[in-house]
N, C-alpha and C positions, 0 to 999 in steps of 0.2 A: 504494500500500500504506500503511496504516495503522500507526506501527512500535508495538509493545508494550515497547521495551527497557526503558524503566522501570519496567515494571511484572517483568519477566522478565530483568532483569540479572543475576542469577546462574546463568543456566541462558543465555547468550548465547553462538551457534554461534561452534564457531573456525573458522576459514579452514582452505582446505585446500592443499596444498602441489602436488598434483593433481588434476586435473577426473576423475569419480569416471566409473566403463564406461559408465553411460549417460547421459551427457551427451553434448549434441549436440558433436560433432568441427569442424564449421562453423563456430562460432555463439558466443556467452557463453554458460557455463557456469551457467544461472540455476538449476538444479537442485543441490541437497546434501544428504547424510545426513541422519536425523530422530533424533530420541531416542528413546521409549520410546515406541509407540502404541499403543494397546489396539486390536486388531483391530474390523471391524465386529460387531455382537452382536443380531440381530434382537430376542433379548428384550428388551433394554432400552434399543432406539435406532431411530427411522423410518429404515428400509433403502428407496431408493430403488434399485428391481432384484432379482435375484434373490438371497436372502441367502447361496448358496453360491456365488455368481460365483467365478473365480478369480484376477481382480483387485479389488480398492475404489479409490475415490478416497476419500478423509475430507478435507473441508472445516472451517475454522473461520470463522464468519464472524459479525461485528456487523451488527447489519440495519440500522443509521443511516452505515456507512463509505460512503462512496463509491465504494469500489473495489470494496466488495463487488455496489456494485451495478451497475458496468459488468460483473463477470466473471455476474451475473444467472442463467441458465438452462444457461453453457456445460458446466458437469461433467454435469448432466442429459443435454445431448445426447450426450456421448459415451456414456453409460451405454445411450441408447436407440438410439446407432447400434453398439452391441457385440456385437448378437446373443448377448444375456444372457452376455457373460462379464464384464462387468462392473460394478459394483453402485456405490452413491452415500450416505456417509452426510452429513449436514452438522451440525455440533456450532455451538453458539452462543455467544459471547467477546462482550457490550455490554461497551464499554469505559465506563469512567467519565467519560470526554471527551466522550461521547455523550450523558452527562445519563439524565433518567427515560425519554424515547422508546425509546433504545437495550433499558431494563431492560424495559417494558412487550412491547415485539414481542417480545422472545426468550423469557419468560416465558410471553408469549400463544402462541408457537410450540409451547412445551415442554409447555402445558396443552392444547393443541387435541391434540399425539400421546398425549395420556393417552383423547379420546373419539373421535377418529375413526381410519383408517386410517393408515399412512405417506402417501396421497396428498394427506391432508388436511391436512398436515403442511407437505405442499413445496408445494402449493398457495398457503396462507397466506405462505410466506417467500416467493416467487416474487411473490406479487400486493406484497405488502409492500414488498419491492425496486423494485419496478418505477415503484411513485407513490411513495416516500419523497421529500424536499426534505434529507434526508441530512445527516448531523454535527449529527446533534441536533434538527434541525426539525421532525423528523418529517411526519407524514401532511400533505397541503394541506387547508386548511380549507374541504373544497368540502362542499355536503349531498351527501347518502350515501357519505359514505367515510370510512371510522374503525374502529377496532383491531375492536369489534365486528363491524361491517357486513363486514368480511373473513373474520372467523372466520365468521360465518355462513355464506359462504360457502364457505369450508374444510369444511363439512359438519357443523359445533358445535350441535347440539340442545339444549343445556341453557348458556346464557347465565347462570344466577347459577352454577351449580357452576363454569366458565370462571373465573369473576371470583375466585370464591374460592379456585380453586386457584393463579392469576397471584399473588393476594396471600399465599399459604401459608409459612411459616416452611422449610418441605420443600424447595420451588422453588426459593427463596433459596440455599440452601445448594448444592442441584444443581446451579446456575448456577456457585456456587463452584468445583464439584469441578471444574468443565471449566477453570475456569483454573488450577487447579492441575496438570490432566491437559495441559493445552494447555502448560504451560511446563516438563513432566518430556518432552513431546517437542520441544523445542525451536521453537514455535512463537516466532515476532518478530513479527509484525503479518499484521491480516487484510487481503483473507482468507489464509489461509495453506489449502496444497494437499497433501497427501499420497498418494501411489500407491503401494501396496501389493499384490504376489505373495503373495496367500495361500497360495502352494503353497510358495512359499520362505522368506516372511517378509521379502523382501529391501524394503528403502523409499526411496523417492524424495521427498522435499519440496523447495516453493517458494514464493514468495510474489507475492501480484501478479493482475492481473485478464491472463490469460494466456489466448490464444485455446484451442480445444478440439482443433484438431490436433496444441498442443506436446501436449496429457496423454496425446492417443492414442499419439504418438511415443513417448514414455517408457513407455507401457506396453508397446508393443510392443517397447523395449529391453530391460524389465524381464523380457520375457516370453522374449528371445532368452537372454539372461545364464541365466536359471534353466533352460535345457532344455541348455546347455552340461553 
């Protein structure tokens, strides 16, 4: 995990005096309450799933961390083994540690779900994750491969409009709000993980490249707790 506390020191979680219902009873308690999270919002966020599921995970994730890119495709899969009850958003936090690489993929993320689909979306950060050289290196310096030659394949038809939305005064600012939004919920470093019972509102966050049976677990805890 990547920490943010510096960046997020006034909003830094307390400890808890007890392991919270759905934490594993077995195990370290890697799971704790979240702050304030804006639910998923298909209008104004690539929903991976179906936007009424009745759970989400919400991701934070820098596309040059490393951790982000060992946990790679795992929230995807549990969403695609849920038999649509549960949906997948992933919000963007380039840290500044990360340099202009970090700023570029997330930006180029955030402008590709302006012209194509949500799948064009996770496409892009998925392929991105997956060849980064990470903490800044960014992409490897091979021919064909580059912020471009991904988005094209993200499904991007219009290459200058791309360019000019990445460099937009708008973007910038968007970029902002999520770390504003990422440290009013108590986000510490990416990627950071949140599951959320949209039926109850109840939240579960973590941090860490965590395999996809722990989020299935905690959903299914989350999901016992709210039908009590």
């Amino acid at each position: 995990m990547i920490a943010l506390r510096p960046l997020f020191a006034a909003t830094a979680l307390l400890s808890f005096a007890a392991a919270p219902a759905w934490a594993d009873p077995d195990g370290e308690a890697i799971w704790h309450s979240a702050g304030t999270v804006a639910p998923v919002d298909a209008a104004r966020e690539p929903v991976y799933g179906q936007p009424a599921s009745d759970f989400s995970v919400i991701v934070w994730l820098d596309p040059e961390c490393p951790y982000c890119k060992m946990l790679g495709r795992t929230p995807e899969k549990v969403v695609d083994a849920s038999g649509g009850q549960v949906n997948l958003v992933v919000r963007l936090l380039p840290l500044p540690m990360h340099g202009r690489a970090a700023l570029i993929a997330a930006a180029t993320a955030l402008c590709i779900s302006r012209q194509t689909p949500p799948a064009g979306y996770y496409r892009f950060l998925d392929r991105y994750l997956e060849l980064t050289r990470t903490n800044g290196a960014g992409l490897p310096e091979v021919a064909g491969i580059s912020v471009e030659a991904l988005a094209r394949d993200a499904g991007v038809k219009d290459l200058p409009a791309l360019d000019t939305c990445v460099h937009a005064p708008e973007t910038i600012r968007a970029l902002g709000q999520e770390f504003t939004d990422a440290g009013a919920a108590g986000v510490s470093g990416t990627p950071a993980i949140v599951v959320r019972d949209n039926r109850t509102g109840q939240l579960a966050m973590t941090e860490g490249a965590i395999p996809a049976d722990e989020i299935a677990r905690v959903i299914r805890a989350l999901g016992a707790l709210g039908a009590k």
